[in-house]
DSSP file (Angstrom, degrees, kcal/mol; ACC not computed):
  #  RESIDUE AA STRUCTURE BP1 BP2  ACC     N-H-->O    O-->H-N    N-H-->O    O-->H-N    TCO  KAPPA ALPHA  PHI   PSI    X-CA   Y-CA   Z-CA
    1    1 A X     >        0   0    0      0, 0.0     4,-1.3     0, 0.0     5,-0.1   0.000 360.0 360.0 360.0 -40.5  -23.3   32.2    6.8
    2    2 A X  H  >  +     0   0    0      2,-0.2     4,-2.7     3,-0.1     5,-0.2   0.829 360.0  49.5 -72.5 -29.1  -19.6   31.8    7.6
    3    3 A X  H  > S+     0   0    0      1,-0.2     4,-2.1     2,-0.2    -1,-0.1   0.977 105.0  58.7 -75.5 -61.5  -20.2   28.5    9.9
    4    4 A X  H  > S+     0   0    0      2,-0.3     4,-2.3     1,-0.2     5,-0.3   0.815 102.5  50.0 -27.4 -50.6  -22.1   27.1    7.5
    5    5 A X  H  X S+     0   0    0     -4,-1.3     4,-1.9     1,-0.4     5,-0.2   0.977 113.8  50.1 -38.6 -77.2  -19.3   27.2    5.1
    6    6 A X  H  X S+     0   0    0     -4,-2.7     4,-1.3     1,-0.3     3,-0.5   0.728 102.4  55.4 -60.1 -22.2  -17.2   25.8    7.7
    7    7 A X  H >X S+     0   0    0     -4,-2.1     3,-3.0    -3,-0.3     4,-1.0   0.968 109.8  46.0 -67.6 -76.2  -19.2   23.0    8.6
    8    8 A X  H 3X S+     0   0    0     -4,-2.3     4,-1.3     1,-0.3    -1,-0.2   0.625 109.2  60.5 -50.0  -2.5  -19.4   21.7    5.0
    9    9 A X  H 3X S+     0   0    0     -4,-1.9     4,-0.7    -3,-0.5    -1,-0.3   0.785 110.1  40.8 -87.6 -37.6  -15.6   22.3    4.8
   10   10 A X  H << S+     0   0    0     -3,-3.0     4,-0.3    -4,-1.3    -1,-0.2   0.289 107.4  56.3-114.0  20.0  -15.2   20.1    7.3
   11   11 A X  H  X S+     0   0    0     -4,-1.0     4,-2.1     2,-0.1     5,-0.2   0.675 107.9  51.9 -87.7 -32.2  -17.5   17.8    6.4
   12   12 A X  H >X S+     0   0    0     -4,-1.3     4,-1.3    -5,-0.4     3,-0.6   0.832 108.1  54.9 -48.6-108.5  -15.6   17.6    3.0
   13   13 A X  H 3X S+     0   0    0     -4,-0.7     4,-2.2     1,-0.3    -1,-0.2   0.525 102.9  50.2  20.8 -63.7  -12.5   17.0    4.9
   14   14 A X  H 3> S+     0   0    0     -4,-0.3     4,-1.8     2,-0.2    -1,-0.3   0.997 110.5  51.5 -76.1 -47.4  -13.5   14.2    6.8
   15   15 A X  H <X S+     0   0    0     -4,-2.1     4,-0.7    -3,-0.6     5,-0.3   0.970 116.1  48.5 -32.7 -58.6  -15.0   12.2    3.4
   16   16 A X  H  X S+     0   0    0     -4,-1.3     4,-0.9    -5,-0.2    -1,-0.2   0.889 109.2  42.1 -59.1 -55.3  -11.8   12.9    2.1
   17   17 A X  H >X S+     0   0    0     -4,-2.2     4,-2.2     2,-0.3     3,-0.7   0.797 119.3  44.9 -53.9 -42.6   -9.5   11.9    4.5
   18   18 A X  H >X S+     0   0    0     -4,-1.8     3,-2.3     1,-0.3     4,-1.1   0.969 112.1  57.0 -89.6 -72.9  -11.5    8.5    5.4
   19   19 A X  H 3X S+     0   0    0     -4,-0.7     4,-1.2     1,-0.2    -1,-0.3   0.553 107.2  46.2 -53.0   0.3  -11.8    8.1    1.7
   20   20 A X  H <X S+     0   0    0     -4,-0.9     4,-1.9    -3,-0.7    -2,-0.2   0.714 109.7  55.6 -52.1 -41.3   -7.9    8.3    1.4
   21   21 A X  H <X S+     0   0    0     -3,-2.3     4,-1.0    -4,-2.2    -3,-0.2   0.999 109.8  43.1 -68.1 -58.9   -7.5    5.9    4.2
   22   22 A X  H >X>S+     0   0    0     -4,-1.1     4,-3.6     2,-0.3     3,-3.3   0.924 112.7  53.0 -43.8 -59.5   -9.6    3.3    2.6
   23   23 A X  H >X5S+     0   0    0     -4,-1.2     4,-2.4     1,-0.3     3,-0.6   0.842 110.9  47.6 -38.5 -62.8   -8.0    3.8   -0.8
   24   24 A X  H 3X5S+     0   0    0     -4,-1.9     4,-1.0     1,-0.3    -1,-0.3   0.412 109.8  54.9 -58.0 -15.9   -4.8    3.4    0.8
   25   25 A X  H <X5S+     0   0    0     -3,-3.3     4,-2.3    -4,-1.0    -1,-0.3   0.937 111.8  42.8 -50.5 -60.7   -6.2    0.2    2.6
   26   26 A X  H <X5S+     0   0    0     -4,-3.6     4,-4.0    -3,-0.6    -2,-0.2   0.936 111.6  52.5 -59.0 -45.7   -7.2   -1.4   -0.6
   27   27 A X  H  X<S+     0   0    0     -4,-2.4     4,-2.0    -5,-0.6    -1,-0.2   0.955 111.8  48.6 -50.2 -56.6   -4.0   -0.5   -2.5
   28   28 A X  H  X S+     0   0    0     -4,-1.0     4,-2.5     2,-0.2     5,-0.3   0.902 114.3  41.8 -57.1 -41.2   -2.1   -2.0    0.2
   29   29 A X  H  X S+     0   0    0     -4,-2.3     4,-3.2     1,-0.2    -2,-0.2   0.910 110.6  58.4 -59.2 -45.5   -4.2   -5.3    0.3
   30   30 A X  H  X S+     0   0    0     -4,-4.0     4,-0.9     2,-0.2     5,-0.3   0.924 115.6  41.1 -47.5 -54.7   -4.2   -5.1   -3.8
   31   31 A X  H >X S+     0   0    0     -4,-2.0     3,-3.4     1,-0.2     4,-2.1   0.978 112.9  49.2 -72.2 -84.2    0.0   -5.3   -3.2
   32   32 A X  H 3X S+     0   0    0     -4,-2.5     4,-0.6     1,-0.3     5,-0.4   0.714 113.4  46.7 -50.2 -29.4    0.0   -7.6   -0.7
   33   33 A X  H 3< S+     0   0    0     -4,-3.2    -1,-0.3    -5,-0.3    -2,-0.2   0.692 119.0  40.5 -73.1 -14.2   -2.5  -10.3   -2.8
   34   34 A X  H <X S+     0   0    0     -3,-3.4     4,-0.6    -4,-0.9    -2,-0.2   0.650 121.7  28.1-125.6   9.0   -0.7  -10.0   -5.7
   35   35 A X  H  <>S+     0   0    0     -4,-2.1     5,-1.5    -5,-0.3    -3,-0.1   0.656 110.5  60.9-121.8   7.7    3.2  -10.0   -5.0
   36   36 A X  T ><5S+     0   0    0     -4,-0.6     3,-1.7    -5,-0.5    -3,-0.1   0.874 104.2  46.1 -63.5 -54.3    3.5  -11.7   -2.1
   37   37 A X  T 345S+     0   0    0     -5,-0.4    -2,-0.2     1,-0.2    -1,-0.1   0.891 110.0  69.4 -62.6 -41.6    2.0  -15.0   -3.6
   38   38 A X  T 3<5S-     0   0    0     -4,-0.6    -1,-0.2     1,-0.2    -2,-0.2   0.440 128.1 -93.7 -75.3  -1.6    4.8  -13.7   -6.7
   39   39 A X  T < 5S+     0   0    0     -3,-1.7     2,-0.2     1,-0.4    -1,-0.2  -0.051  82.3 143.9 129.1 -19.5    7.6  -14.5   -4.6
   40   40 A X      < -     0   0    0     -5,-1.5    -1,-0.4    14,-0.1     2,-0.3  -0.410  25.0-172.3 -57.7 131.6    8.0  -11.0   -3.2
   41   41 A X     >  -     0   0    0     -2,-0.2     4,-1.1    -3,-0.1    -1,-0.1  -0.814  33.4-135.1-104.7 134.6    8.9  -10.4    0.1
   42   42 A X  T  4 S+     0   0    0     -2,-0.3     4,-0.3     1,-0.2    -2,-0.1   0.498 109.2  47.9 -92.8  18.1    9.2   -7.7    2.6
   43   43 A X  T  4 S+     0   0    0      2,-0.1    -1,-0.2     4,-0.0    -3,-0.0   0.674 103.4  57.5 -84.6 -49.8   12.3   -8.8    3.7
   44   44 A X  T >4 S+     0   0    0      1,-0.2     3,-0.8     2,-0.1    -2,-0.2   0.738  98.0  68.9 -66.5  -3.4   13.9   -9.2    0.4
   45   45 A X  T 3< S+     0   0    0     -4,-1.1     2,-3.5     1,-0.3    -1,-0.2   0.899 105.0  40.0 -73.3 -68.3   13.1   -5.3   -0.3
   46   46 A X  T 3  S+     0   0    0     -4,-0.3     2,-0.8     2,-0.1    -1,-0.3  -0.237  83.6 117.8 -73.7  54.2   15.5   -4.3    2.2
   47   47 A X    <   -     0   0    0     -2,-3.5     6,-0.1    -3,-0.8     3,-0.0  -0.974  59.4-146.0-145.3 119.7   18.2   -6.8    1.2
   48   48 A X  S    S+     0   0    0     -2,-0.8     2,-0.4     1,-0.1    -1,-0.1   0.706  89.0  47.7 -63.1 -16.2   21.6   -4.7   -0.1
   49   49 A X  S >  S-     0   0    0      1,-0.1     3,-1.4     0, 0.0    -1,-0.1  -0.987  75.1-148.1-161.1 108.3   22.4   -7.7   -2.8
   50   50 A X  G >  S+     0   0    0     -2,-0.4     3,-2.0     1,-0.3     6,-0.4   0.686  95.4  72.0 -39.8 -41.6   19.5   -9.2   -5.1
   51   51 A X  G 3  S+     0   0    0      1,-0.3    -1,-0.3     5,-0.1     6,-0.0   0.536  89.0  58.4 -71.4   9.8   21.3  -12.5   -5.0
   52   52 A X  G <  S+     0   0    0     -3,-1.4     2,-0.3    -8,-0.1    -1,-0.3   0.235  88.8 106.1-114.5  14.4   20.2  -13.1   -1.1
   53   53 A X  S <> S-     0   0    0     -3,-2.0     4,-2.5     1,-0.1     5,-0.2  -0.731  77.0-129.0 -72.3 135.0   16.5  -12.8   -2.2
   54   54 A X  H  > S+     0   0    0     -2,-0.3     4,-1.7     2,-0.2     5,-0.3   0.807 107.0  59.8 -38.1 -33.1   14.0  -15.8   -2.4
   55   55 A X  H >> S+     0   0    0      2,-0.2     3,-1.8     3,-0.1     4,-1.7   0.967 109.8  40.7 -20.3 -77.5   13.0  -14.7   -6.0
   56   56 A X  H 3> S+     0   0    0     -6,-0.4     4,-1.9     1,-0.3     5,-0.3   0.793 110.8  55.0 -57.3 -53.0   16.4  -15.1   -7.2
   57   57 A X  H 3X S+     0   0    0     -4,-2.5     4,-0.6     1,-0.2    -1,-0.3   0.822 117.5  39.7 -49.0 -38.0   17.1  -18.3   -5.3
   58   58 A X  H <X S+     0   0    0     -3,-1.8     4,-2.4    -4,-1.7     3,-0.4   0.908 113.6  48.6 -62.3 -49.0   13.8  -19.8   -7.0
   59   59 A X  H  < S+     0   0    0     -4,-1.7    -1,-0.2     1,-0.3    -2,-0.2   0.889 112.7  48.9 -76.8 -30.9   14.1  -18.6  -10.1
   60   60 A X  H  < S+     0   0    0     -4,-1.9    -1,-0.3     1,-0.2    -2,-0.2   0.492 108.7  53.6 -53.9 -17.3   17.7  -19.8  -10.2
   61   61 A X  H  <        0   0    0     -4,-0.6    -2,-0.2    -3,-0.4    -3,-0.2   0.756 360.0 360.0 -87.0 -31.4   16.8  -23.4   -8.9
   62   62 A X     <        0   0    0     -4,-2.4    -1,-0.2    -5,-0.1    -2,-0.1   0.400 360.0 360.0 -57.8 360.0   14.3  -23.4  -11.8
């Protein structure tokens, strides 16, 4: 009775996890299709001073 348990427990377990990973695929793919194309960058995240981003430069040339 008790393995059983554990078997479905850790059949739960693995569904979740691999459905976390996927979510967390998609999510990432959802970011990266729609704010990359918006000018964001993953350089300009790490960039101490907003005015050294491409954004800013664009939107300031505009």
């Amino acid at each position: 009775m008790v393995t059983r348990w554990k078997k479905r427990l850790s059949l739960l377990a693995l569904v979740l996890g691999v459905d976390l990973l996927l979510v967390g695929l998609a999510g990432a793919v959802f970011a990266g299709a729609v704010l990359l194309p918006g000018g964001y960058s993953p350089q300009d995240a790490f960039q101490a001073d907003y005015q050294n981003t491409a954004l800013f430069r664009r939107e300031i040339e505009d």
